[in-house]
PDBQT receptor file of N, H, CA, C and O in Angstrom, charges set to zero:
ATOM      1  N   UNK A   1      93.529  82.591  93.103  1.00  0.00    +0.000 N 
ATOM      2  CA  UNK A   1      93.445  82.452  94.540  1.00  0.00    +0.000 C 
ATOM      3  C   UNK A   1      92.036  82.838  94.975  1.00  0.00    +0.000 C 
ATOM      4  O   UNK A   1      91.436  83.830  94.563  1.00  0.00    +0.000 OA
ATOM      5  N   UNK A   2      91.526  81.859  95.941  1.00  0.00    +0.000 N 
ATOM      6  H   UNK A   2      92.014  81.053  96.277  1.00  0.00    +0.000 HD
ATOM      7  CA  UNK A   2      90.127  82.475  96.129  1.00  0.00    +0.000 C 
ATOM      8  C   UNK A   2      89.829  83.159  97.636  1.00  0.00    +0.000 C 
ATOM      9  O   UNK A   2      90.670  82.813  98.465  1.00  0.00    +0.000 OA
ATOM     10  N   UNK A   3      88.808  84.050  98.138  1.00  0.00    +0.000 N 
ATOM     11  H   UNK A   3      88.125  84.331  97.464  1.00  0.00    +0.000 HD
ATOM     12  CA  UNK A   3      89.041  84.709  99.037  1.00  0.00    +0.000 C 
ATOM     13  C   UNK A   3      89.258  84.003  99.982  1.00  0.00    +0.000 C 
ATOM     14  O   UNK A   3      89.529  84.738 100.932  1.00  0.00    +0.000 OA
ATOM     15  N   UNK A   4      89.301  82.724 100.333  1.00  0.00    +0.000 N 
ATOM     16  H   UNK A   4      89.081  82.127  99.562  1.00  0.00    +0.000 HD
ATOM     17  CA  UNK A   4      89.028  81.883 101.908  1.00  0.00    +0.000 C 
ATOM     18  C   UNK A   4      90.701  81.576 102.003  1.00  0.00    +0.000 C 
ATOM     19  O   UNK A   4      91.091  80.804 102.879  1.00  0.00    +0.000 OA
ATOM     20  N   UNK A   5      91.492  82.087 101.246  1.00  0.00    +0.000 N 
ATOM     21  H   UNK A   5      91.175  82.714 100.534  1.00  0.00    +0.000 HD
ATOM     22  CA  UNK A   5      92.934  81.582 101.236  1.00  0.00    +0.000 C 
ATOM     23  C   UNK A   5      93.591  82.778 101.617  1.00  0.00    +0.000 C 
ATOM     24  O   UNK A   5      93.589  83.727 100.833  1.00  0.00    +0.000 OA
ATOM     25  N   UNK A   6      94.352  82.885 103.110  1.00  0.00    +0.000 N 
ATOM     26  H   UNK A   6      94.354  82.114 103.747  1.00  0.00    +0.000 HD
ATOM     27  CA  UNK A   6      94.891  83.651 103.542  1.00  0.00    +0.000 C 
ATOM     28  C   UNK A   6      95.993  84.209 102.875  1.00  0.00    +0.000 C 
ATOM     29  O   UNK A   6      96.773  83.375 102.416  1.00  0.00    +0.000 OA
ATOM     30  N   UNK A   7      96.366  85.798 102.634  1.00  0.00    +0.000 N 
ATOM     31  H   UNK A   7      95.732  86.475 103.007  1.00  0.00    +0.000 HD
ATOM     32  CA  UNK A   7      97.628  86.166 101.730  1.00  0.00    +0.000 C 
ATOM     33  C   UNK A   7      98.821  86.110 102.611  1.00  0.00    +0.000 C 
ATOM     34  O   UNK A   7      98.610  86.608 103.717  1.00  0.00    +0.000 OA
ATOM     35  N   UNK A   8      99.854  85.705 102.451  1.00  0.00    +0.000 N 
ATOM     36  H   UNK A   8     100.025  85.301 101.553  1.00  0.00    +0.000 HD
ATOM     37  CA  UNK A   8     100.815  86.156 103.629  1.00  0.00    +0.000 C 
ATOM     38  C   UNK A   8     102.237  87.291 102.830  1.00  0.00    +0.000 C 
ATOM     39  O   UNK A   8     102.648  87.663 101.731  1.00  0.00    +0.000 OA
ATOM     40  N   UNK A   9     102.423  87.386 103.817  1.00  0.00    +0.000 N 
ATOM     41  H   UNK A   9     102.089  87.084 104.710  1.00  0.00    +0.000 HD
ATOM     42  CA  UNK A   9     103.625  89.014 103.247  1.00  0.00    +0.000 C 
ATOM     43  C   UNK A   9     105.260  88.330 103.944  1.00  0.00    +0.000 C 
ATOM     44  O   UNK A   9     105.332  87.654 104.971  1.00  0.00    +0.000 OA
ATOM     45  N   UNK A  10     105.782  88.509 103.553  1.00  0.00    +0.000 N 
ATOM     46  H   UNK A  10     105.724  89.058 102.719  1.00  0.00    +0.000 HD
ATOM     47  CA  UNK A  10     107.476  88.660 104.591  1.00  0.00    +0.000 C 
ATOM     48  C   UNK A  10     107.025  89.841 105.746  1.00  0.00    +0.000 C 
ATOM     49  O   UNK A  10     106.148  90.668 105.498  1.00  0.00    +0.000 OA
ATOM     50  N   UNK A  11     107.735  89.791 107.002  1.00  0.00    +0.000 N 
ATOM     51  H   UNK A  11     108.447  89.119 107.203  1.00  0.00    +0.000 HD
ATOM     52  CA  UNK A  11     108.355  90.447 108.205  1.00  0.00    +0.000 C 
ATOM     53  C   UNK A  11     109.029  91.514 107.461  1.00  0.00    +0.000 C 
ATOM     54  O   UNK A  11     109.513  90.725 106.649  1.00  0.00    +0.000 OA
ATOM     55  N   UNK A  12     109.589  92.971 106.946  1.00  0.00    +0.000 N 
ATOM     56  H   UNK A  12     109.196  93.612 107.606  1.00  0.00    +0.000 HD
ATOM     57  CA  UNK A  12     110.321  93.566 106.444  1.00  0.00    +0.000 C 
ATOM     58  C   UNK A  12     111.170  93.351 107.694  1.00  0.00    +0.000 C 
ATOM     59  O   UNK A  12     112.296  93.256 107.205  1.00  0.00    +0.000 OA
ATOM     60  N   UNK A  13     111.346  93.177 109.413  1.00  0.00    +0.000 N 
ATOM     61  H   UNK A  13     110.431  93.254 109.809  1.00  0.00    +0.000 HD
ATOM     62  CA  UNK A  13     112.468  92.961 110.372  1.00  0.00    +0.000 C 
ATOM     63  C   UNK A  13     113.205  91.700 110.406  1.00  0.00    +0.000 C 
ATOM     64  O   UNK A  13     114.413  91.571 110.603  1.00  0.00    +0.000 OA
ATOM     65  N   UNK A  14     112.102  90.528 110.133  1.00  0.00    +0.000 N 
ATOM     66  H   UNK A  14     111.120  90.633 109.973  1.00  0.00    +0.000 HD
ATOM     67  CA  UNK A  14     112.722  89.125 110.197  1.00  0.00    +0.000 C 
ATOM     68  C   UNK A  14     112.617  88.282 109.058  1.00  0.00    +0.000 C 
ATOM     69  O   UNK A  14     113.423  87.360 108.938  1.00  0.00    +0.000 OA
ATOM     70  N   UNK A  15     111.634  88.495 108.109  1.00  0.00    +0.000 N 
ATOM     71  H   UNK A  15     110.979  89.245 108.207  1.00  0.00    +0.000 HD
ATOM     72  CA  UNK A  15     111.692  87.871 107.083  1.00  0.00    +0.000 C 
ATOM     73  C   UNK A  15     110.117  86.952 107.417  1.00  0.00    +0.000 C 
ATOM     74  O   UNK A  15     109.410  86.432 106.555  1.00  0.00    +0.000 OA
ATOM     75  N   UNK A  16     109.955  86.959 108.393  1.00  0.00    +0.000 N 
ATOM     76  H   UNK A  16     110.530  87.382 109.094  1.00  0.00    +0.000 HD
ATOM     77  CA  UNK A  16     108.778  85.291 108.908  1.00  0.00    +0.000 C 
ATOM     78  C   UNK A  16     107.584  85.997 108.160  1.00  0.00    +0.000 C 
ATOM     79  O   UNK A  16     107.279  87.182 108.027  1.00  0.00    +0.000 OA
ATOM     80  N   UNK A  17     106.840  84.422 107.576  1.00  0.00    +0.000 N 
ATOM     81  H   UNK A  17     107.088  83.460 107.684  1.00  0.00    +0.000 HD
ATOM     82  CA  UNK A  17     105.803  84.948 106.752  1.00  0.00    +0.000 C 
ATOM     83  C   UNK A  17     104.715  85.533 107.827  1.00  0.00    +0.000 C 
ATOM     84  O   UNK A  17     104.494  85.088 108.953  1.00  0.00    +0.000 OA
ATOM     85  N   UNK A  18     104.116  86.614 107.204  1.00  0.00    +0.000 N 
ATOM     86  H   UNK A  18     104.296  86.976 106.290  1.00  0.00    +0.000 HD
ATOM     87  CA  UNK A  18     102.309  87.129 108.476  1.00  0.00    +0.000 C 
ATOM     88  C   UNK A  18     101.510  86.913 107.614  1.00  0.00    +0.000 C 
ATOM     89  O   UNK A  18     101.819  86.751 106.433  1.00  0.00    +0.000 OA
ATOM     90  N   UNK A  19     100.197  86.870 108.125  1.00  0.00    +0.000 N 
ATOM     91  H   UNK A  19      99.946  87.002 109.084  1.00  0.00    +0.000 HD
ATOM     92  CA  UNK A  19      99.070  86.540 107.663  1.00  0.00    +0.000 C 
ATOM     93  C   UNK A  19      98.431  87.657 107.052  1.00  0.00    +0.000 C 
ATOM     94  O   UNK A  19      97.526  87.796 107.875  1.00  0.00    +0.000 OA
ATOM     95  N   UNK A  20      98.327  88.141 106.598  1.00  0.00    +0.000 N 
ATOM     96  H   UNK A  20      99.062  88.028 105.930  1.00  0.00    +0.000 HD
ATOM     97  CA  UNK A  20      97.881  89.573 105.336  1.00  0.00    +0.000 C 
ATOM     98  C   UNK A  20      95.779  89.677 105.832  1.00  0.00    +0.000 C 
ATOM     99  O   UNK A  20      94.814  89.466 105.097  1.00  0.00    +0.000 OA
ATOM    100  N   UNK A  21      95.815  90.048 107.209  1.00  0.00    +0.000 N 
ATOM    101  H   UNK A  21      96.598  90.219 107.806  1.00  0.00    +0.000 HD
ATOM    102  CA  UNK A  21      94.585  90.005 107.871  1.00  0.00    +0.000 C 
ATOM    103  C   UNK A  21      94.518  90.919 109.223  1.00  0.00    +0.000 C 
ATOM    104  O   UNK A  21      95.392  91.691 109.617  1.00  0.00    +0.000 OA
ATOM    105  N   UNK A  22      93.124  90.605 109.898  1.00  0.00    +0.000 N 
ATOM    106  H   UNK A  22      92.414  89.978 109.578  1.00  0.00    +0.000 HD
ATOM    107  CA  UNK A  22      92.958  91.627 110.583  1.00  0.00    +0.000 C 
ATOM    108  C   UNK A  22      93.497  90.735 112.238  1.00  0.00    +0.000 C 
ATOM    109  O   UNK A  22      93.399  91.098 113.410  1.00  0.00    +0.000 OA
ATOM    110  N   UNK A  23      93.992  89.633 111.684  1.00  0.00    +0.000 N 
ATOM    111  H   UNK A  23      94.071  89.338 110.732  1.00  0.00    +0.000 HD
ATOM    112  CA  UNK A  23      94.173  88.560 113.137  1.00  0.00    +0.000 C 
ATOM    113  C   UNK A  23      95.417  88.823 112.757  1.00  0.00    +0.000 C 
ATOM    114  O   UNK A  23      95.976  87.728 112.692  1.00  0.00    +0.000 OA
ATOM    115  N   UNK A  24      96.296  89.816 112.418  1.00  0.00    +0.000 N 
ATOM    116  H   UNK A  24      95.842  90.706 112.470  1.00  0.00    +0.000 HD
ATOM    117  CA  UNK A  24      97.518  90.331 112.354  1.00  0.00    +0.000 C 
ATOM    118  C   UNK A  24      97.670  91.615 112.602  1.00  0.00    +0.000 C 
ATOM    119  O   UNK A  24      97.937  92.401 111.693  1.00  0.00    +0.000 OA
ATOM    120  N   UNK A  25      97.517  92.002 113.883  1.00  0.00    +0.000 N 
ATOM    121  H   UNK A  25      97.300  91.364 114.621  1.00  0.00    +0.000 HD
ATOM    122  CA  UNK A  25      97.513  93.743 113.789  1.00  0.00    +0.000 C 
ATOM    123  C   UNK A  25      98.942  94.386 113.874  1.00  0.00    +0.000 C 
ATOM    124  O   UNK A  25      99.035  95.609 113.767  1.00  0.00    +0.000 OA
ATOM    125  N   UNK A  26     100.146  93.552 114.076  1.00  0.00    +0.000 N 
ATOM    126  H   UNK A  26     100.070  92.559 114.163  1.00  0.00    +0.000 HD
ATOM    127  CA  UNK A  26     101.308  94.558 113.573  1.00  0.00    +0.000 C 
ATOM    128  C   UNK A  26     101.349  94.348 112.200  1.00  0.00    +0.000 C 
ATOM    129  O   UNK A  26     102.495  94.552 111.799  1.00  0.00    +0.000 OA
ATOM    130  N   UNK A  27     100.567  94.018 111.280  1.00  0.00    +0.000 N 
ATOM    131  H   UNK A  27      99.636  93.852 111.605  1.00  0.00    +0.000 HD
ATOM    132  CA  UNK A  27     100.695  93.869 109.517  1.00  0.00    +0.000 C 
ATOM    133  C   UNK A  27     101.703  95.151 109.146  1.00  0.00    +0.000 C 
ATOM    134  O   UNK A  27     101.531  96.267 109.636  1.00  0.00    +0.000 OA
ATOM    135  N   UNK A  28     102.524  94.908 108.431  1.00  0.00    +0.000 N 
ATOM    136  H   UNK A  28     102.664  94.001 108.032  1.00  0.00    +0.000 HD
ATOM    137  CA  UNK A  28     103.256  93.887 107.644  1.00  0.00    +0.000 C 
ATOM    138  C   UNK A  28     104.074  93.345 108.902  1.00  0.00    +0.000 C 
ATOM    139  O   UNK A  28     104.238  92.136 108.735  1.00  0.00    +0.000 OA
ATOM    140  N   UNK A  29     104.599  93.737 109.993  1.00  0.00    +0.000 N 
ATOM    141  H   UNK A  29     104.465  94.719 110.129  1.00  0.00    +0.000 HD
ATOM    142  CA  UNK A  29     105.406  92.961 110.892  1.00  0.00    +0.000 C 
ATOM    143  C   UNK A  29     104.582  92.140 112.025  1.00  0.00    +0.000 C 
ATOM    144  O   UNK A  29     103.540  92.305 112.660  1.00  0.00    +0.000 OA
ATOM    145  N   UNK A  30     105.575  91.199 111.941  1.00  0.00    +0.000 N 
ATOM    146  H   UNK A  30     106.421  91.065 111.425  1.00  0.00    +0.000 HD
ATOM    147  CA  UNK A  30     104.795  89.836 112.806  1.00  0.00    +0.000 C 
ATOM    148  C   UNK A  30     104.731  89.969 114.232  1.00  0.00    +0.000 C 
ATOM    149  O   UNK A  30     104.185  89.093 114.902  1.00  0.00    +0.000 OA
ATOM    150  N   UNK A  31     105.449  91.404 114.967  1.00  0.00    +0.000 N 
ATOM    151  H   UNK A  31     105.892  92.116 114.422  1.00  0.00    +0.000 HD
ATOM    152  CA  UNK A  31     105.269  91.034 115.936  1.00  0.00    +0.000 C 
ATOM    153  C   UNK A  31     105.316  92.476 116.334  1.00  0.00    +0.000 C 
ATOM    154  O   UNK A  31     105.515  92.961 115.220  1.00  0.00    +0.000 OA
ATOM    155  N   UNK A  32     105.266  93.611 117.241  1.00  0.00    +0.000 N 
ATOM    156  H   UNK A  32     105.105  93.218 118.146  1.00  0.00    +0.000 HD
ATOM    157  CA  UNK A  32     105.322  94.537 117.889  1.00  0.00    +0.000 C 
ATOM    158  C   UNK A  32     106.874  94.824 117.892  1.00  0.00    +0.000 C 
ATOM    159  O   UNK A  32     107.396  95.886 117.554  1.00  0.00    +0.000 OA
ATOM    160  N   UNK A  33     107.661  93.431 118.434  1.00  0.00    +0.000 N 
ATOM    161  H   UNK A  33     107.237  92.568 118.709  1.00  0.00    +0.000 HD
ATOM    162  CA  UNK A  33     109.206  93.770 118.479  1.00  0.00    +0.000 C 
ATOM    163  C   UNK A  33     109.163  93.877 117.444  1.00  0.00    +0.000 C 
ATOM    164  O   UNK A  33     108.747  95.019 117.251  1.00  0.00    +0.000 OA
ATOM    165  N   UNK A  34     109.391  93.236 116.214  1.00  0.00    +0.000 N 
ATOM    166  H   UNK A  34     109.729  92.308 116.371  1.00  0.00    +0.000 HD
ATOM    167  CA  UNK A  34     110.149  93.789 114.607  1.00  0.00    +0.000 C 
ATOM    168  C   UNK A  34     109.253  95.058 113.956  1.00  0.00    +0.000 C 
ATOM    169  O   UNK A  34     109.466  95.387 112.789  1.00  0.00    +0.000 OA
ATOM    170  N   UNK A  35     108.214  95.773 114.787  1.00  0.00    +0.000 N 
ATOM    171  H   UNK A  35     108.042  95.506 115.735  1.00  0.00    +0.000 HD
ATOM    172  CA  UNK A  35     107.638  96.863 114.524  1.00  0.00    +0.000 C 
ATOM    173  C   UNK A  35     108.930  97.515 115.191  1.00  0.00    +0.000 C 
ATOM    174  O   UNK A  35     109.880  97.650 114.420  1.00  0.00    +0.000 OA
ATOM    175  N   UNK A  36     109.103  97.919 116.436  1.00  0.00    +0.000 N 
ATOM    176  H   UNK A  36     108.331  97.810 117.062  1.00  0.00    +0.000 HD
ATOM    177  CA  UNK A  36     109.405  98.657 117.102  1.00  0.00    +0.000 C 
ATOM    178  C   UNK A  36     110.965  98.815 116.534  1.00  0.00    +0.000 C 
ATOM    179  O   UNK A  36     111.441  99.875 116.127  1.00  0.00    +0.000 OA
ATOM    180  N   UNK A  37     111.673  97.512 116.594  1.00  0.00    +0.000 N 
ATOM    181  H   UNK A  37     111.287  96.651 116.924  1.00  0.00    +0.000 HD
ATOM    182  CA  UNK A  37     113.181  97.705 115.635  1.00  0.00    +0.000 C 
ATOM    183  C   UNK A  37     113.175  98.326 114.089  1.00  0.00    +0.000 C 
ATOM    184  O   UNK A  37     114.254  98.563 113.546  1.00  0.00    +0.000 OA
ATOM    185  N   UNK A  38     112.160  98.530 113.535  1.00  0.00    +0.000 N 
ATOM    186  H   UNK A  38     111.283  98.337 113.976  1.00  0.00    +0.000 HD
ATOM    187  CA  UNK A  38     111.902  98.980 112.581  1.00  0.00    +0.000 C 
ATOM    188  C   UNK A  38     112.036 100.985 112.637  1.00  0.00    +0.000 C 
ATOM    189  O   UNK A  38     112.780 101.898 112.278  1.00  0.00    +0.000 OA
ATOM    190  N   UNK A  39     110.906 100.767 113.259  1.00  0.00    +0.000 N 
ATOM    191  H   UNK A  39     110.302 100.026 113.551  1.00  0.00    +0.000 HD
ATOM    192  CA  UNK A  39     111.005 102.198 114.042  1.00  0.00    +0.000 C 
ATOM    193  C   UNK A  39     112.488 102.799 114.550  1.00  0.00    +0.000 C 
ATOM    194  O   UNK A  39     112.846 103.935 114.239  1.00  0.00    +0.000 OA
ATOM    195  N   UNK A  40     113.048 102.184 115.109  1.00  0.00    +0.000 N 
ATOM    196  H   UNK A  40     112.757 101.261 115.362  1.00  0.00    +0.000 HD
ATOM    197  CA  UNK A  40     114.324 102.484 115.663  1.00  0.00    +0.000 C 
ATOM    198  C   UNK A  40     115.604 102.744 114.848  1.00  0.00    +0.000 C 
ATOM    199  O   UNK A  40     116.551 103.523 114.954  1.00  0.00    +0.000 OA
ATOM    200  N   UNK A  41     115.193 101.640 113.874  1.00  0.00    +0.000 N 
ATOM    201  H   UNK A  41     114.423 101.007 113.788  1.00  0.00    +0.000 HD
ATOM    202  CA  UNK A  41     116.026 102.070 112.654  1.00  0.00    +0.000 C 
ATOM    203  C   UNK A  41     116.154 103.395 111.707  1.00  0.00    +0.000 C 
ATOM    204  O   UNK A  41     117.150 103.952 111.247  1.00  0.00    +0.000 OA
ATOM    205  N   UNK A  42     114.669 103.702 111.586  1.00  0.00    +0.000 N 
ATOM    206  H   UNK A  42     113.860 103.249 111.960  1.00  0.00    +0.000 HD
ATOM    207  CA  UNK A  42     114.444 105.107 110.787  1.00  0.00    +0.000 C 
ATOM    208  C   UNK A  42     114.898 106.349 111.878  1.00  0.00    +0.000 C 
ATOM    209  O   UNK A  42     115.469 107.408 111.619  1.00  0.00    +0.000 OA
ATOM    210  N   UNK A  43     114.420 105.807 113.221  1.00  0.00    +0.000 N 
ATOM    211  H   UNK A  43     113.957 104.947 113.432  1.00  0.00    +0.000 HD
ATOM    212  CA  UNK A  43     115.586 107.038 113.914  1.00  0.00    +0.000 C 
ATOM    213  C   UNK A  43     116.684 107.069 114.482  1.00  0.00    +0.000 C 
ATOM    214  O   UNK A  43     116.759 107.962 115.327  1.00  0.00    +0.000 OA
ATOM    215  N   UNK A  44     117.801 106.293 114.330  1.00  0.00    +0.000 N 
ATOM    216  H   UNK A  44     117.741 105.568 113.644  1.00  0.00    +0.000 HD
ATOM    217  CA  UNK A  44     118.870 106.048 113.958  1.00  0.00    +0.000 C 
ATOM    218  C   UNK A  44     119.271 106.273 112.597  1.00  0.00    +0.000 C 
ATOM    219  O   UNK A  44     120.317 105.739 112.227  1.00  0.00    +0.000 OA
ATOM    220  N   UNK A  45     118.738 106.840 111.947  1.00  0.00    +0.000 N 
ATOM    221  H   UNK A  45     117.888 107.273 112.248  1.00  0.00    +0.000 HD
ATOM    222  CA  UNK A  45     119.423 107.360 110.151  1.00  0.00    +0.000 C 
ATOM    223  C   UNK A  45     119.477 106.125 109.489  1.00  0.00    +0.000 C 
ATOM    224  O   UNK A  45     120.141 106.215 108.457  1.00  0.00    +0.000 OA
ATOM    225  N   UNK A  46     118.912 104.722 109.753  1.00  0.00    +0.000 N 
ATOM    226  H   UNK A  46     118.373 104.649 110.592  1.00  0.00    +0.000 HD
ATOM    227  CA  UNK A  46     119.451 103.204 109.092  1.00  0.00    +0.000 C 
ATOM    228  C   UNK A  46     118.730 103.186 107.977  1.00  0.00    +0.000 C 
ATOM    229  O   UNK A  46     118.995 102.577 106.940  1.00  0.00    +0.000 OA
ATOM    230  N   UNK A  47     117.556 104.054 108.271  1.00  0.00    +0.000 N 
ATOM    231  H   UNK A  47     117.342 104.548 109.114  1.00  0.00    +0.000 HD
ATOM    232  CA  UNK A  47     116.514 104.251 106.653  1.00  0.00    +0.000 C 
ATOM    233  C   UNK A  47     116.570 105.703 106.591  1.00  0.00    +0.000 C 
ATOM    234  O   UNK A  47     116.498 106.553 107.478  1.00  0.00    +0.000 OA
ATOM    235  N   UNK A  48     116.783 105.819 104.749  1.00  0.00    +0.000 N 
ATOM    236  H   UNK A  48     116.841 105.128 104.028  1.00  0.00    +0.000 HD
ATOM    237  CA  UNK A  48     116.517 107.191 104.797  1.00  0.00    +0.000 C 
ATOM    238  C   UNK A  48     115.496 107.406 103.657  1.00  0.00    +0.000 C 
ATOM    239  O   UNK A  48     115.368 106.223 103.344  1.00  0.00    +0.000 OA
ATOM    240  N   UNK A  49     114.910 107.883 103.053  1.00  0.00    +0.000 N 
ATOM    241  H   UNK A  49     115.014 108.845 103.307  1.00  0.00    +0.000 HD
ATOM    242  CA  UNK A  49     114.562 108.495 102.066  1.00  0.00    +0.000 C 
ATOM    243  C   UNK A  49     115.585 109.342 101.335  1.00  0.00    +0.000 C 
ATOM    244  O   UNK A  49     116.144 110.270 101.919  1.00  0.00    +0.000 OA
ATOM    245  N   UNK A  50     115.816 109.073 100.194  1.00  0.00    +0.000 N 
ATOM    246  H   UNK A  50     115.361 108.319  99.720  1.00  0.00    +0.000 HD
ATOM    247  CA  UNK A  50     116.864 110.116  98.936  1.00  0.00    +0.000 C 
ATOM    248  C   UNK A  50     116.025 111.109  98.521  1.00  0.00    +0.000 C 
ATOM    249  O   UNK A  50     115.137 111.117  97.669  1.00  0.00    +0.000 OA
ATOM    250  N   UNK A  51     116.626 112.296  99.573  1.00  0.00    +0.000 N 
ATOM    251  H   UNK A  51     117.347 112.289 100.266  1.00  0.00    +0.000 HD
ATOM    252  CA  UNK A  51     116.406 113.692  98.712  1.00  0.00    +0.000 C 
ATOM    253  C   UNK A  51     117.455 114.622  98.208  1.00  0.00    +0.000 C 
ATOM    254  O   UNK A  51     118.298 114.893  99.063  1.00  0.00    +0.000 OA
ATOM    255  N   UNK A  52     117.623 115.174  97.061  1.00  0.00    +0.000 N 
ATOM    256  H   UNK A  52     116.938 114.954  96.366  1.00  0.00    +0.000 HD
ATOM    257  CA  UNK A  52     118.292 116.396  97.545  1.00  0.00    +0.000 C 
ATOM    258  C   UNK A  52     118.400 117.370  97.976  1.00  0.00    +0.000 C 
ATOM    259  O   UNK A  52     119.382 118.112  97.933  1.00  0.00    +0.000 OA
ATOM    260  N   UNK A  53     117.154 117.570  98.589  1.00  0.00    +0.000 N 
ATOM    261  H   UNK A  53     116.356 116.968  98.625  1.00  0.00    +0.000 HD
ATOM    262  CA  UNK A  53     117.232 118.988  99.374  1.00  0.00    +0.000 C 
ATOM    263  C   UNK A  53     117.278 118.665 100.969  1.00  0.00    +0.000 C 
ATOM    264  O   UNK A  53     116.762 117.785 101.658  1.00  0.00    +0.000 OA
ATOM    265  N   UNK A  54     118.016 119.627 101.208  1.00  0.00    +0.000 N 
ATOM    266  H   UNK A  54     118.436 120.341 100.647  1.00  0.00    +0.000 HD
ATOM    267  CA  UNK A  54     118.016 119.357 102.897  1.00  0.00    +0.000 C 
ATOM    268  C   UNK A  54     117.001 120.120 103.185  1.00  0.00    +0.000 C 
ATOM    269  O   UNK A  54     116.606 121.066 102.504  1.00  0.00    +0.000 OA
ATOM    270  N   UNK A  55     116.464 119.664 104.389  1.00  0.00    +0.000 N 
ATOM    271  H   UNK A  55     116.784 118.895 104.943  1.00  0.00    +0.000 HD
ATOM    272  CA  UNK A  55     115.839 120.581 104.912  1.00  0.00    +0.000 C 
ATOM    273  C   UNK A  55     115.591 121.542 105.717  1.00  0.00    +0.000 C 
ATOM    274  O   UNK A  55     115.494 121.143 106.878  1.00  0.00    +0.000 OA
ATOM    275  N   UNK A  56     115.397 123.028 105.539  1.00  0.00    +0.000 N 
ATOM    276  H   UNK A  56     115.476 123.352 104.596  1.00  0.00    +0.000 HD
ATOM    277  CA  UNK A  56     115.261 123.783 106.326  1.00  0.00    +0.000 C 
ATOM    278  C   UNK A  56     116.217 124.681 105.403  1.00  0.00    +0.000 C 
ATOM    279  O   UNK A  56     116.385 125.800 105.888  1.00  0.00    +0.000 OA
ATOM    280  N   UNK A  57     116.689 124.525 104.547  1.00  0.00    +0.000 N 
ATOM    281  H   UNK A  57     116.553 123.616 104.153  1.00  0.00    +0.000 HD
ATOM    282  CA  UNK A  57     117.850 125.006 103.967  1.00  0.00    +0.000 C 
ATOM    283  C   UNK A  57     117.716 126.071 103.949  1.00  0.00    +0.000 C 
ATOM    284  O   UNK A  57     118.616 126.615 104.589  1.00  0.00    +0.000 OA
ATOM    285  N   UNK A  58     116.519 127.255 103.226  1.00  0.00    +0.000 N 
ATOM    286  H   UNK A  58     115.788 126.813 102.706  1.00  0.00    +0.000 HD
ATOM    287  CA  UNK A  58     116.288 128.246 103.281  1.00  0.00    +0.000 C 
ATOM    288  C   UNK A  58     116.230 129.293 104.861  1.00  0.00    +0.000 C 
ATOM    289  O   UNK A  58     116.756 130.331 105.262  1.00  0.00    +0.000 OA
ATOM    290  N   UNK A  59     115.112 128.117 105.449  1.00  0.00    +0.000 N 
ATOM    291  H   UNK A  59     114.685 127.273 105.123  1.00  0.00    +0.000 HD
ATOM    292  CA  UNK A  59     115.706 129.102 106.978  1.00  0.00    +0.000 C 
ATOM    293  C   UNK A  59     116.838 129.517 107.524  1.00  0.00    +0.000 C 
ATOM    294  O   UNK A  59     117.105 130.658 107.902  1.00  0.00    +0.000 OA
ATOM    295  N   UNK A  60     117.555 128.485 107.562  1.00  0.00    +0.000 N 
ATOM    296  H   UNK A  60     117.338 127.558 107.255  1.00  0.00    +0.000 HD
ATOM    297  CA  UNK A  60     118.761 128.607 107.725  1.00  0.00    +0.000 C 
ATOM    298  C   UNK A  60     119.855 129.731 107.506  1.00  0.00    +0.000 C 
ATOM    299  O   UNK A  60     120.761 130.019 108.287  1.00  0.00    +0.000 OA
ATOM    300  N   UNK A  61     119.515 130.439 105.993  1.00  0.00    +0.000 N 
ATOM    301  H   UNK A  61     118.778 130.206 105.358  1.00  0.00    +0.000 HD
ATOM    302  CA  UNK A  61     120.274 131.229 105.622  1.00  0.00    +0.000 C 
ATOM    303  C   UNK A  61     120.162 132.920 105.363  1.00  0.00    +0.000 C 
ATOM    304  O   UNK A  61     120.625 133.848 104.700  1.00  0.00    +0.000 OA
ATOM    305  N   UNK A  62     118.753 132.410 106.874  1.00  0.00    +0.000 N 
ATOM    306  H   UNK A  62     118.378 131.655 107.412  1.00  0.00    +0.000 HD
ATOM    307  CA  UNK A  62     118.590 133.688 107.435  1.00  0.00    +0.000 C 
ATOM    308  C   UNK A  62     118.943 134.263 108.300  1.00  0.00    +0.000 C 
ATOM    309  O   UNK A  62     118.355 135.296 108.620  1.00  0.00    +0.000 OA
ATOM    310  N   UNK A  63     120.151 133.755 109.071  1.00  0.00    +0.000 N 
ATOM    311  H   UNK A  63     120.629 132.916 108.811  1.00  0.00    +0.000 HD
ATOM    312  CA  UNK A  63     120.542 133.439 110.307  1.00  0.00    +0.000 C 
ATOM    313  C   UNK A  63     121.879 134.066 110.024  1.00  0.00    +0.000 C 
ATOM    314  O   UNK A  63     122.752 134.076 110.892  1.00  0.00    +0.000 OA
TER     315      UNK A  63
């Protein structure tokens, strides 16, 4: 692939291809909305990261 050939990525909200550039400023999402539903999701618990430790655990069990 040579540099004059734009890369494109998937939407991780909608799937629609984006342009992997700076004439894409919600990169990787195509639009501000599938930014923002994205966002909304991680605070709604819809994404989590797998840990096993909870956190705060220790404070907690000073109480």
């Amino acid at each position: 692939m040579s540099d004059s050939e734009p890369t494109f990525v998937p939407c991780p909200t909608c799937g629609k291809n984006v342009t992997w550039g700076k004439q894409s400023p919600w990169r990787p999402f195509c639009s501000e909305r599938c930014r923002l539903i994205d966002l909304g999701e991680w605070f709604d618990e819809k994404h989590k990261i797998p840990s096993e430790e909870t956190p705060f655990d220790e404070d907690l069990s000073e109480y």
